[in-house]
VMD Tcl script that builds the backbone (N, CA, C; Angstrom):
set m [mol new atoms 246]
animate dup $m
set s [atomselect $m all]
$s set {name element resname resid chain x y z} {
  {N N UNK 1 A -146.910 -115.660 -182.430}
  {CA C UNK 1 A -145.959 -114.722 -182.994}
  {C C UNK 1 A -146.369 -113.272 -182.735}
  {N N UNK 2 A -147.844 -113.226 -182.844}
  {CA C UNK 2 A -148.125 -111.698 -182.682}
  {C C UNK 2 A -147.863 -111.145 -181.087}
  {N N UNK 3 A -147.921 -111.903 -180.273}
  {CA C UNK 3 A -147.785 -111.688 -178.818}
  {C C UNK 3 A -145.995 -111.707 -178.125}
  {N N UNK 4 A -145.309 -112.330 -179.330}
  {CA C UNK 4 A -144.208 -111.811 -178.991}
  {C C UNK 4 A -143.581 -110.348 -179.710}
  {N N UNK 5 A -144.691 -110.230 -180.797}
  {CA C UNK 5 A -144.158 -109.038 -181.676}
  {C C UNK 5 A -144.226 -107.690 -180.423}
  {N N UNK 6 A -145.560 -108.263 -179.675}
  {CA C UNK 6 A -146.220 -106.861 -179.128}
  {C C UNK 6 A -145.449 -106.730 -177.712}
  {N N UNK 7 A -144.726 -108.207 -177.415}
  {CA C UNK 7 A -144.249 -108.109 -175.958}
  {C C UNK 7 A -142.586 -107.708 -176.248}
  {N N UNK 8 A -141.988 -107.376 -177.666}
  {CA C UNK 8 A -140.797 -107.048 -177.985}
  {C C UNK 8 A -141.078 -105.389 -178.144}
  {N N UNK 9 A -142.332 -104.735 -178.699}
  {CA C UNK 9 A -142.763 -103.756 -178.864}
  {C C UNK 9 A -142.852 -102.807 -177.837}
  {N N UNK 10 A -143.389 -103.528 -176.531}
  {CA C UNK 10 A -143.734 -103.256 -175.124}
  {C C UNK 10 A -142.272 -102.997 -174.347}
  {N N UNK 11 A -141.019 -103.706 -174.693}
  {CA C UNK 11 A -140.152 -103.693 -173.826}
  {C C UNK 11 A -139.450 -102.761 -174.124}
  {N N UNK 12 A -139.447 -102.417 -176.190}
  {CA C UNK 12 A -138.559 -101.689 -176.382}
  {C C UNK 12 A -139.619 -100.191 -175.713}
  {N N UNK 13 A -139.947 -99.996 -175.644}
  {CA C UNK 13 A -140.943 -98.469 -175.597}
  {C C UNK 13 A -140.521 -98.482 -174.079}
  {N N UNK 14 A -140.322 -99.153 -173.308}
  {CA C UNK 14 A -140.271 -99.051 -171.842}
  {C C UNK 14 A -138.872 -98.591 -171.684}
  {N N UNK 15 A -138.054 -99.453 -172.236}
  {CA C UNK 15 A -136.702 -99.381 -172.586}
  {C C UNK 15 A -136.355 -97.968 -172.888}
  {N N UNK 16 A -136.975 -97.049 -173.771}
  {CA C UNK 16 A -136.438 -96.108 -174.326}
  {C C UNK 16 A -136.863 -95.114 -173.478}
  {N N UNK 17 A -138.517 -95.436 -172.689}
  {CA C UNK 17 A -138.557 -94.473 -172.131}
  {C C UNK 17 A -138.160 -93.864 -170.575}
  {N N UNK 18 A -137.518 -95.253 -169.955}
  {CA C UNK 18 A -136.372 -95.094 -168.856}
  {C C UNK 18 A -135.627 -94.234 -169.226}
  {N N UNK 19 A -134.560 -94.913 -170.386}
  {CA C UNK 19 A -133.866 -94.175 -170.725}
  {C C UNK 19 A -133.809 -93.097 -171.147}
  {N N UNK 20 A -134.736 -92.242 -171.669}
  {CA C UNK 20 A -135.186 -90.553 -172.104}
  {C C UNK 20 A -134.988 -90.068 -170.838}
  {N N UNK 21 A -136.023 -90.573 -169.539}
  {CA C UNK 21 A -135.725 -89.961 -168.741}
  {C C UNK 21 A -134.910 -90.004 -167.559}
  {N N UNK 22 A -133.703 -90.938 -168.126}
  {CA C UNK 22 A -132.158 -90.723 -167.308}
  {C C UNK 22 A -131.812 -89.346 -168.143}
  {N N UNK 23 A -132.125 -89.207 -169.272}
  {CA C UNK 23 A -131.081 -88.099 -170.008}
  {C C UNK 23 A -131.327 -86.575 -169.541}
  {N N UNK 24 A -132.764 -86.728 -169.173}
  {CA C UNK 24 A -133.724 -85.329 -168.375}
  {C C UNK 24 A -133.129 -85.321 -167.976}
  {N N UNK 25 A -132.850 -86.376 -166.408}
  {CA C UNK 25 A -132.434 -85.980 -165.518}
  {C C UNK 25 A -131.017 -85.715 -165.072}
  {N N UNK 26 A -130.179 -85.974 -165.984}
  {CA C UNK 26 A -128.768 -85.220 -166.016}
  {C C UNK 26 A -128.494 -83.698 -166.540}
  {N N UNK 27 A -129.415 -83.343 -167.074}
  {CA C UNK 27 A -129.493 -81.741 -167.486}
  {C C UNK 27 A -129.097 -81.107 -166.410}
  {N N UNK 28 A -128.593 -80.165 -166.367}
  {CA C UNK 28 A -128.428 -79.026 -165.314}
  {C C UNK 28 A -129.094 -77.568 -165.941}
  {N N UNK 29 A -129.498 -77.005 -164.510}
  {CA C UNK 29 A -129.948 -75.865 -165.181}
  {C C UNK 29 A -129.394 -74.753 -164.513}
  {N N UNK 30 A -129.019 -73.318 -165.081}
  {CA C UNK 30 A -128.027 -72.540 -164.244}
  {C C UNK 30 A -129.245 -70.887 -164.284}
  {N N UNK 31 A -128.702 -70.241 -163.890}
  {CA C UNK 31 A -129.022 -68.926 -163.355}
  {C C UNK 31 A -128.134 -67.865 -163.903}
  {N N UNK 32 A -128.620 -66.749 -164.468}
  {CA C UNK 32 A -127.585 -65.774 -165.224}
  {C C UNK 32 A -127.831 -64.763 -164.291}
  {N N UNK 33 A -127.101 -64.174 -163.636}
  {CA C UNK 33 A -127.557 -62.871 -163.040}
  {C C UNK 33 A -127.206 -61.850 -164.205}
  {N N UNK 34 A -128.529 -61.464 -164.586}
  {CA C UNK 34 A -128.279 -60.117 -165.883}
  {C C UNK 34 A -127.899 -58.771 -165.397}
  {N N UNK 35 A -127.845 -58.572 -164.412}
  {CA C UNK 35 A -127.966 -57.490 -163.844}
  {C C UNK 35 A -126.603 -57.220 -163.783}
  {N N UNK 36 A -126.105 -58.449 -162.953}
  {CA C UNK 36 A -124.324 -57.938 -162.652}
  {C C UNK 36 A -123.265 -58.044 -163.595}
  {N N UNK 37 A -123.761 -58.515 -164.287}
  {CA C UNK 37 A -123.231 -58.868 -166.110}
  {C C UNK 37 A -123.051 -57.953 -166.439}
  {N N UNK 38 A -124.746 -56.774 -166.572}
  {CA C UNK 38 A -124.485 -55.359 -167.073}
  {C C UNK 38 A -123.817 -54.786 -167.006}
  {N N UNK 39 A -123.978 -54.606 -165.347}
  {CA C UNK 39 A -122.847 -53.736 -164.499}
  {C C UNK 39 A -121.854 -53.420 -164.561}
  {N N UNK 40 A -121.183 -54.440 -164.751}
  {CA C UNK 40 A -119.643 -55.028 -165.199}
  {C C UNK 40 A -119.137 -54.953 -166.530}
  {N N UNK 41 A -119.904 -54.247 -167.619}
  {CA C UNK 41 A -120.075 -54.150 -168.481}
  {C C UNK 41 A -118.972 -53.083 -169.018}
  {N N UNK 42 A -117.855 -52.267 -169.456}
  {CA C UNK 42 A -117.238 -50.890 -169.948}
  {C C UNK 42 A -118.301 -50.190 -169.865}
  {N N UNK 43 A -119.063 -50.709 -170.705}
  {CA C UNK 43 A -120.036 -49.516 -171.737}
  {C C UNK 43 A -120.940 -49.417 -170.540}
  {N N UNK 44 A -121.626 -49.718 -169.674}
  {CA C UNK 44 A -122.706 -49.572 -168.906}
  {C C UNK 44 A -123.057 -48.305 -168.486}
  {N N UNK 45 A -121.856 -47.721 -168.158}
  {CA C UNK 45 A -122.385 -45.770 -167.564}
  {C C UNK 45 A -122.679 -45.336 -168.640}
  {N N UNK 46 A -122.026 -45.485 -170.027}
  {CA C UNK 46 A -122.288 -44.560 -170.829}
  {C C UNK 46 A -124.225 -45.423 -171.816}
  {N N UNK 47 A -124.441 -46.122 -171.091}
  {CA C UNK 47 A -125.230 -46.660 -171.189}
  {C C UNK 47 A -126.913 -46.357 -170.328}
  {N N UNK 48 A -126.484 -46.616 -169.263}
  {CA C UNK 48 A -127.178 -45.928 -167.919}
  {C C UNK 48 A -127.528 -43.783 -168.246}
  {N N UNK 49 A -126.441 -43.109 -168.936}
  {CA C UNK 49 A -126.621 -41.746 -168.901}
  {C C UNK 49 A -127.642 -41.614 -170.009}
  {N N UNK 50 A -127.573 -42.480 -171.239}
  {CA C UNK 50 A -127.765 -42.367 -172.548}
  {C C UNK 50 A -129.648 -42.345 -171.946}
  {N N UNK 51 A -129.814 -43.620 -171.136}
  {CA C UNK 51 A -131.129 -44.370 -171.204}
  {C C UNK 51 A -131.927 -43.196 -170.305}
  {N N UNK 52 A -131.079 -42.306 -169.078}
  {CA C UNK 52 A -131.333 -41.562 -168.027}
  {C C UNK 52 A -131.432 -40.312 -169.031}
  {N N UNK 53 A -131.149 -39.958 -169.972}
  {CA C UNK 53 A -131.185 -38.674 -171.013}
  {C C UNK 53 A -132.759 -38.488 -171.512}
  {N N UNK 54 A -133.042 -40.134 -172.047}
  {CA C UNK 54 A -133.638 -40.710 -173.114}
  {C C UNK 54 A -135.171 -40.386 -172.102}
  {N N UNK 55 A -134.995 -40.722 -171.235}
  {CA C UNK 55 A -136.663 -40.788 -170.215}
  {C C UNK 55 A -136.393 -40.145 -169.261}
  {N N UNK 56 A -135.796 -39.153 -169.211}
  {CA C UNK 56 A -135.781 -37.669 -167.955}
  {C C UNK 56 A -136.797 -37.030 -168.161}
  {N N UNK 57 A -137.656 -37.005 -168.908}
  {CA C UNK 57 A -139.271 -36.094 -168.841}
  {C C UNK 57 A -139.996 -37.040 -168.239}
  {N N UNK 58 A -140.022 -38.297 -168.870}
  {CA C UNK 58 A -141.022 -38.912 -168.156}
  {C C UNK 58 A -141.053 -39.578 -166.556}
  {N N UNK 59 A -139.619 -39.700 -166.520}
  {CA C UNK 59 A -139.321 -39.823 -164.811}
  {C C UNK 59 A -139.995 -38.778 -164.274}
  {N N UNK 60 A -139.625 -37.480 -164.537}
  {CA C UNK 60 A -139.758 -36.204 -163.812}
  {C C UNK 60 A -141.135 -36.064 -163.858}
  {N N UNK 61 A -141.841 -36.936 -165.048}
  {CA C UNK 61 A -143.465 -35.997 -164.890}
  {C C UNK 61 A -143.988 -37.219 -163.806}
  {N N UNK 62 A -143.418 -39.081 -163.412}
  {CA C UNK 62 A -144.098 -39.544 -162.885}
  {C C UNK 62 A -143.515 -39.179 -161.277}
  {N N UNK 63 A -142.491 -38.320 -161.030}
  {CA C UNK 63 A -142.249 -37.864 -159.646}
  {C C UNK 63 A -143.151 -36.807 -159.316}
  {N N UNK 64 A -143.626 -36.203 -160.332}
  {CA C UNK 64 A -144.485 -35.765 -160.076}
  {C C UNK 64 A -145.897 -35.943 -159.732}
  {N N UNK 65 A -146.248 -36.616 -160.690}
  {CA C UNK 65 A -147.655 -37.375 -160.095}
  {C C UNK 65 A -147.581 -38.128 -158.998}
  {N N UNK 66 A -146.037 -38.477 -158.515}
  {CA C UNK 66 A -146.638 -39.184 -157.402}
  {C C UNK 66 A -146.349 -38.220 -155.913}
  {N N UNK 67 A -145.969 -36.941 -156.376}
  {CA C UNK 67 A -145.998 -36.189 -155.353}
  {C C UNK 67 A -147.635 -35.492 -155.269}
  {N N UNK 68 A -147.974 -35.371 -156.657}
  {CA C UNK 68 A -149.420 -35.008 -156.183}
  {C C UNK 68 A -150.264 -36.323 -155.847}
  {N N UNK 69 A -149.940 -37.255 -156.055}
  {CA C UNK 69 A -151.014 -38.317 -155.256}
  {C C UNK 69 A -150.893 -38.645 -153.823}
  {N N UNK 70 A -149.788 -38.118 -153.348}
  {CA C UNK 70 A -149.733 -37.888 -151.952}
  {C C UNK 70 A -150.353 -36.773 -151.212}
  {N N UNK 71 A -150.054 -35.830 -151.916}
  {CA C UNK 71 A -150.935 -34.592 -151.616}
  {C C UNK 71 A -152.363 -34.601 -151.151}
  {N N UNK 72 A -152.846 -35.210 -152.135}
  {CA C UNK 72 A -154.136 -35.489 -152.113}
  {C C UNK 72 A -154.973 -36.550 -151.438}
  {N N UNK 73 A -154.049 -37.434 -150.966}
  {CA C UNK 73 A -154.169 -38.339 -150.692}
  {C C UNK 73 A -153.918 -38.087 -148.302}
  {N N UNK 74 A -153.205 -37.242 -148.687}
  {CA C UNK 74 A -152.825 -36.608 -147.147}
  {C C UNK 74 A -153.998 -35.692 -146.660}
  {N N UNK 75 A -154.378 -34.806 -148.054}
  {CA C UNK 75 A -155.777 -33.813 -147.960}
  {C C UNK 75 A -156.885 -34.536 -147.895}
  {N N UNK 76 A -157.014 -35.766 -148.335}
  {CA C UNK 76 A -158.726 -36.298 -148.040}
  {C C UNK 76 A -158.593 -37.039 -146.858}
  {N N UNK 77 A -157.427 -37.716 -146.652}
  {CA C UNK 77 A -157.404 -38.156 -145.378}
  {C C UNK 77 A -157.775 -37.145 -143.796}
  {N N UNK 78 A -157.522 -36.160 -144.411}
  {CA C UNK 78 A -157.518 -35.414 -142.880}
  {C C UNK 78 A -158.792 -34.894 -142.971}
  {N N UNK 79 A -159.489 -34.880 -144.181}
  {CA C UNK 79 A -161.134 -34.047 -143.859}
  {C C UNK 79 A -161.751 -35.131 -143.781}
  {N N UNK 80 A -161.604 -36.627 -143.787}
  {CA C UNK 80 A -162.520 -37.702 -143.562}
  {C C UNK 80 A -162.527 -37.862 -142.183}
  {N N UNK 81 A -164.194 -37.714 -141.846}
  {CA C UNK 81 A -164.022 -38.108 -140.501}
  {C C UNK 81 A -163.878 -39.528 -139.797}
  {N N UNK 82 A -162.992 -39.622 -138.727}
  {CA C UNK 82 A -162.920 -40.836 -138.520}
  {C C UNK 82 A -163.991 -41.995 -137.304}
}
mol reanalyze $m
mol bondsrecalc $m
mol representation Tube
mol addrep $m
């Protein structure tokens, strides 16, 4: 009796776990493009100006640093000898 308990035990667990993973494998999975969503959005320019208001110092101070890291970067290059 105990060997059919464990071989009814065994079939159902096999049983269920085929079946779990038929159910995986019908899932679909999709892709949101967030970007063009935004875009497409009414509100987005007045959105885009708000955010472009909000961090115009700090844009401007990192165009800056990266104009002086070129600078400098053009100046050590040319006194290194090659």
């Amino acid at each position: 009796m105990k060997k059919f308990t464990k071989s009814l035990i065994a079939g159902a667990l096999l049983t269920s776990a085929m079946s779990s993973s038929a159910v995986f494998a019908e899932q679909k999975i999709g892709a949101v493009n967030v970007q063009g969503i935004f875009q497409a959005m009414p509100q987005a320019a007045s959105i885009q100006a708000s955010i472009a208001a909000e961090f115009k110092d700090k844009t401007e101070e990192v165009s800056r640093l990266e104009k002086d890291i070129k600078y400098y970067l053009e100046k050590t290059s040319v006194m290194l000898p090659l």
